[in-house]
C-alpha positions in Angstrom: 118.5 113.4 104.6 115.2 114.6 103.7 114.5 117.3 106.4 113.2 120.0 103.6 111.0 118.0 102.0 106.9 117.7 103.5 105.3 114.9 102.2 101.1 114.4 101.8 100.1 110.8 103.4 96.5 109.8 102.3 95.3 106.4 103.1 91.9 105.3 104.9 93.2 103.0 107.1 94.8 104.4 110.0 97.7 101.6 110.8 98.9 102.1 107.5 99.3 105.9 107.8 101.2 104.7 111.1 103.5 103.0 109.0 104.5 105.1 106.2 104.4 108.3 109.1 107.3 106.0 111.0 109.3 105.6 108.1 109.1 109.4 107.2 110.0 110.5 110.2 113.4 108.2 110.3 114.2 109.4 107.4 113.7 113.1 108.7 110.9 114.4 106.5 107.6 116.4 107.2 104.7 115.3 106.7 100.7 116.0 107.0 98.3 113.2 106.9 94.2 112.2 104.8 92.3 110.2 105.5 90.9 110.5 102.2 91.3 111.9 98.5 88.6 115.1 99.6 91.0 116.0 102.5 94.4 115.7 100.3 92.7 117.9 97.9 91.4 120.2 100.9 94.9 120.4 102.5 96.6 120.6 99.1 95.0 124.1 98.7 96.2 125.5 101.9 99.7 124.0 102.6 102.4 123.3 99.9 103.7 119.7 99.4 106.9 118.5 97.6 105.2 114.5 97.2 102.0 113.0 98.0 101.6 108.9 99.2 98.2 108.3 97.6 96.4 104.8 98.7 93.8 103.7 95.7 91.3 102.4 97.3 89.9 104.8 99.7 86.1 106.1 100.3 85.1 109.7 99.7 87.5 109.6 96.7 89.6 107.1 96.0 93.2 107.4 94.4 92.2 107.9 90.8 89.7 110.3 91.0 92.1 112.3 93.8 95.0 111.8 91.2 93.0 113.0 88.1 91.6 115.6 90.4 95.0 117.1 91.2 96.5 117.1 87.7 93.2 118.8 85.8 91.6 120.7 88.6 94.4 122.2 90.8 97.3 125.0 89.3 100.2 125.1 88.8 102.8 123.5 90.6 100.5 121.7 92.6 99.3 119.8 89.4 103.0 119.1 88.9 103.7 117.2 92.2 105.2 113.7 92.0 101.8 111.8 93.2 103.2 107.9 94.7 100.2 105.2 94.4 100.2 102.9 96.8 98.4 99.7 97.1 98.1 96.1 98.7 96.3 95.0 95.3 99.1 93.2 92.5 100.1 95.8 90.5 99.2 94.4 87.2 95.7 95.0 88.1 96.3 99.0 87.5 98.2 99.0 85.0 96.2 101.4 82.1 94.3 103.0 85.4 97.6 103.8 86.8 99.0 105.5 84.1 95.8 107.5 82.9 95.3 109.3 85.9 98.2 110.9 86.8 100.6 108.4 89.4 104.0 109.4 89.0 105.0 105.8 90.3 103.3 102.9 92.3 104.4 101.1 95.1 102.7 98.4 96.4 102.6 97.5 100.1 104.2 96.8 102.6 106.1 99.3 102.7 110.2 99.3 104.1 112.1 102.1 105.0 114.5 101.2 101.9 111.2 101.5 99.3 110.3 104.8 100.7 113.7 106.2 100.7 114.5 104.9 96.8 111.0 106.3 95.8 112.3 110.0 97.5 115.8 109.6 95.9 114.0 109.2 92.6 112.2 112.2 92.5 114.7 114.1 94.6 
């Protein structure tokens, strides 16, 4: 269903890249993996991505400053990518954040293979 599309998976914590990677891959996707906002930005300037999962709370450089990063910093039609925030933390807690720095959409954890397909059918 998704075969053409190669999606950007940053989170610190390795079991939750797991998770999202399973889901992607059932639903037939690519996908490269961060362990933090620094690498997303460093792979983001080799390889192209159609969507990046971007966890907020990371170390290096969390999901705000990767987000802001990505729409100020990077060209066109990187700074254009639909960037998904993800998140354990209520969602009302990120609510002006959110918006300001550049998410496309949030989804809060954990994730199902439904929310991750629904988030993919709305942007493609």
């Amino acid at each position: 269903m998704f075969q053409n599309l190669d999606i950007l998976i940053v989170d610190d914590i390795f079991i939750n890249r797991m998770l999202l990677v399973e889901i992607i891959e059932n639903l037939g996707a690519q996908y490269s993996e961060a362990s933090n906002g620094k690498e997303a930005v460093d792979l983001m300037q080799i390889k192209k991505f159609d969507i990046v999962f971007l966890d907020i709370e990371m170390p290096v450089m969390n999901g705000f400053e990767t987000a802001r990063y990505i729409r100020s910093k990077m060209p066109k039609p990187i700074s254009d990518i639909p960037i998904i925030a993800i998140t354990a933390h209520n969602l009302n807690d990120f609510d002006k954040n959110f918006t300001e720095s550049g998410f496309s959409t949030i989804l809060s954890k954990p994730y199902t293979l439904e929310r991750i397909e629904k988030v993919l059918n709305d942007f493609f």
